[in-house]
TORKOL-4160 file (C-alpha; in steps of 0.2 Angstrom, whole numbers, padded with zeros to 4 digits, m for minus):
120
<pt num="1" X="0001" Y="0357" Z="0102"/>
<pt num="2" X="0011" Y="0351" Z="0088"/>
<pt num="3" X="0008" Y="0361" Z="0073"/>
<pt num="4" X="0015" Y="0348" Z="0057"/>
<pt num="5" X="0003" Y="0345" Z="0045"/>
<pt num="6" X="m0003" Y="0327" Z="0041"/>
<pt num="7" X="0002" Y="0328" Z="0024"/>
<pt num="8" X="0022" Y="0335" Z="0030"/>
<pt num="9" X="0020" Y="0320" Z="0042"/>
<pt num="10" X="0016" Y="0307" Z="0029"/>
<pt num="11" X="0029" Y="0314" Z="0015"/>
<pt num="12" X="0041" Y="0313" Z="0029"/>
<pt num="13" X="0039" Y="0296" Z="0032"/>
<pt num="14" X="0035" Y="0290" Z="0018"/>
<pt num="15" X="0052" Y="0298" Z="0009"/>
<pt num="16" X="0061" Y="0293" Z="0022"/>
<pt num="17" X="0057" Y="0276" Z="0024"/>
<pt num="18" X="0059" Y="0272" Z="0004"/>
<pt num="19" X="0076" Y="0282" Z="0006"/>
<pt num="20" X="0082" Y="0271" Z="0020"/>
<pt num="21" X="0075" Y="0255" Z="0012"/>
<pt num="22" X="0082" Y="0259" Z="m0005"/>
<pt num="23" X="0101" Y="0262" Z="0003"/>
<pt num="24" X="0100" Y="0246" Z="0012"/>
<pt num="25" X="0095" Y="0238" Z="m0002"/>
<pt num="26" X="0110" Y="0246" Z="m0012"/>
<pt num="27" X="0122" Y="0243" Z="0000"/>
<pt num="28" X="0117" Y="0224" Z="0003"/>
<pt num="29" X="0119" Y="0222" Z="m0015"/>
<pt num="30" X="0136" Y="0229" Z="m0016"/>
<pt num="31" X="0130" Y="0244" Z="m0027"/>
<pt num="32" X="0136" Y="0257" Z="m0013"/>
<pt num="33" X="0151" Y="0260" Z="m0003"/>
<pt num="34" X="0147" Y="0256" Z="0016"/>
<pt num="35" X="0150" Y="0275" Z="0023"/>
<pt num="36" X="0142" Y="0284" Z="0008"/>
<pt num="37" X="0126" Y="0272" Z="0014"/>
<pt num="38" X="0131" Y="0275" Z="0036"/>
<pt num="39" X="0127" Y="0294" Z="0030"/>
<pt num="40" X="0109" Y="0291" Z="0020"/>
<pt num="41" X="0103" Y="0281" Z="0031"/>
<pt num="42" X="0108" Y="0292" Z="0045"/>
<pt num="43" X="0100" Y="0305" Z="0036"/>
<pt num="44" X="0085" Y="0295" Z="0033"/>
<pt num="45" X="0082" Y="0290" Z="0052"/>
<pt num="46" X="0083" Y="0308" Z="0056"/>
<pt num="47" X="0071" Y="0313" Z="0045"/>
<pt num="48" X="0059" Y="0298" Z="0050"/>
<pt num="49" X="0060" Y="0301" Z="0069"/>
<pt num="50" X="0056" Y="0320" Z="0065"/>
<pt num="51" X="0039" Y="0315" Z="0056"/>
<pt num="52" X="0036" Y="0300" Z="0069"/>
<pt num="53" X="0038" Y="0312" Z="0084"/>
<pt num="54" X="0034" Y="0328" Z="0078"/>
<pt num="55" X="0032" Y="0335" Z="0096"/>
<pt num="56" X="0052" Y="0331" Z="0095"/>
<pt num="57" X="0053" Y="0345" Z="0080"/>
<pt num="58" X="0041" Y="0357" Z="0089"/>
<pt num="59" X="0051" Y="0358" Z="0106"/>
<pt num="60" X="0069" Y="0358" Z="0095"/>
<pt num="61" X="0061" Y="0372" Z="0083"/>
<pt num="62" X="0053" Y="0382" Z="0100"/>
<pt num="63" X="0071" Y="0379" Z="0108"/>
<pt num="64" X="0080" Y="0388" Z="0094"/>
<pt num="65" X="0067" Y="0401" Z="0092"/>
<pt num="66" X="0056" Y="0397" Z="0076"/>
<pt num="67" X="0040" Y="0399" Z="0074"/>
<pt num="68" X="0034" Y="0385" Z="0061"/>
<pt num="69" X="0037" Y="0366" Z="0063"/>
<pt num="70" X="0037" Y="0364" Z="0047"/>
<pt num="71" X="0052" Y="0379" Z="0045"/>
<pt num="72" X="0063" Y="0370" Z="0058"/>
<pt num="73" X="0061" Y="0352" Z="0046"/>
<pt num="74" X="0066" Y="0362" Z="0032"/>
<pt num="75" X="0082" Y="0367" Z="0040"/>
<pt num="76" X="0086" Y="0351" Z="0045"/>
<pt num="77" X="0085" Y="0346" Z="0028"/>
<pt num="78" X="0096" Y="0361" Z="0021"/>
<pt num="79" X="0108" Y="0359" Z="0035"/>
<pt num="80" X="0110" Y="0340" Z="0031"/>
<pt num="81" X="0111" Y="0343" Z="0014"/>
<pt num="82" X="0126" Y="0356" Z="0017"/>
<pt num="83" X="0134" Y="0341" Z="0029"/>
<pt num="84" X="0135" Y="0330" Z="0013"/>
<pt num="85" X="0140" Y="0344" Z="0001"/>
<pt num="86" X="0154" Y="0347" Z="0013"/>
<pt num="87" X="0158" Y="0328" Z="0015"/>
<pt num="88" X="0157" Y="0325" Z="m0003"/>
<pt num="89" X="0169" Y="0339" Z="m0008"/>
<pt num="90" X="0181" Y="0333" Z="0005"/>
<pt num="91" X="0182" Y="0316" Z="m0002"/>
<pt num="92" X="0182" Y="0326" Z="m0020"/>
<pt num="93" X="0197" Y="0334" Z="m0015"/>
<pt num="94" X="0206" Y="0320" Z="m0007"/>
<pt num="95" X="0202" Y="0308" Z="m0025"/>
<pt num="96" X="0208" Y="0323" Z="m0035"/>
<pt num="97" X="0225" Y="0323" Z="m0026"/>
<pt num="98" X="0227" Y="0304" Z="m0028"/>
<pt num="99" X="0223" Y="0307" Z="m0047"/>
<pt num="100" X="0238" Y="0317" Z="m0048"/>
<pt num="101" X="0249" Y="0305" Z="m0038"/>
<pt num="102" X="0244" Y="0292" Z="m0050"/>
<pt num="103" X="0247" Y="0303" Z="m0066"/>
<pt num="104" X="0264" Y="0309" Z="m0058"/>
<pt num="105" X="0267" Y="0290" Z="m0056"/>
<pt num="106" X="0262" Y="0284" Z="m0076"/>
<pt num="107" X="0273" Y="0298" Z="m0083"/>
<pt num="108" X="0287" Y="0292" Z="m0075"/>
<pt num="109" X="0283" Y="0274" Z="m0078"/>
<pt num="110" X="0281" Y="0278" Z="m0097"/>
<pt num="111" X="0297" Y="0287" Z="m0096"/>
<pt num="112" X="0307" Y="0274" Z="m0089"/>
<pt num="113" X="0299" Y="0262" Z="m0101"/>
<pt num="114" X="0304" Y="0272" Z="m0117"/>
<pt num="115" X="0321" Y="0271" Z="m0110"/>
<pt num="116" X="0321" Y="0256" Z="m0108"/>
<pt num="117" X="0314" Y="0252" Z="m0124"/>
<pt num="118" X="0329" Y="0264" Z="m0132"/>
<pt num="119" X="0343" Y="0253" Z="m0124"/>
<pt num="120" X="0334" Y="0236" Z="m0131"/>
């Protein structure tokens, strides 16, 4: 017996389904890079399927040996959540190191073009 509440199963979907929609429609529009949108709508068809199929959440939550439905959704949702914490960091780091780059690269341009002003 599947023990999700009605009211957990109609939040699920209906956040889920607005979420999914709402990136599509973002990412059709141009608003949204293509991977950032891959990884909501991922999210958001994970988190549809566990409140269409909750009898999928009750066997994944008894498999790993918790007790409440509703505690194993939760954890989804954290664990997700840390997933893109993780992946937005990353991409963090990686612009951070460009920004430097590209600050390296102006004071040398600016520098040469001092000099160059000099000598004219």
């Amino acid at each position: 017996m599947v023990s999700m509440a009605l009211s957990l199963k109609i939040i699920l979907i209906l956040g889920s389904g607005f979420v999914l929609f709402y990136v599509i429609y973002n990412a059709i529009k141009s608003k949204m890079n293509i991977r950032y949108a891959i990884l909501w709508i991922s999210w958001s068809l994970i988190v549809l399927l566990l409140g269409i199929f909750p009898g999928a959440a009750e066997f994944f939550s008894r498999l790993i040996g918790i007790e409440s439905v509703t505690n194993f959704v939760f954890l989804v949702m954290i664990a997700l959540l840390f997933v893109f914490n993780y992946y937005t960091y990353v991409k963090m780091s990686t612009l951070e190191e460009h920004d430097k780059k590209l600050n390296y690269e102006l004071a040398v341009t600016k520098k040469k073009l001092e000099e160059y002003e000099k000598k004219q």
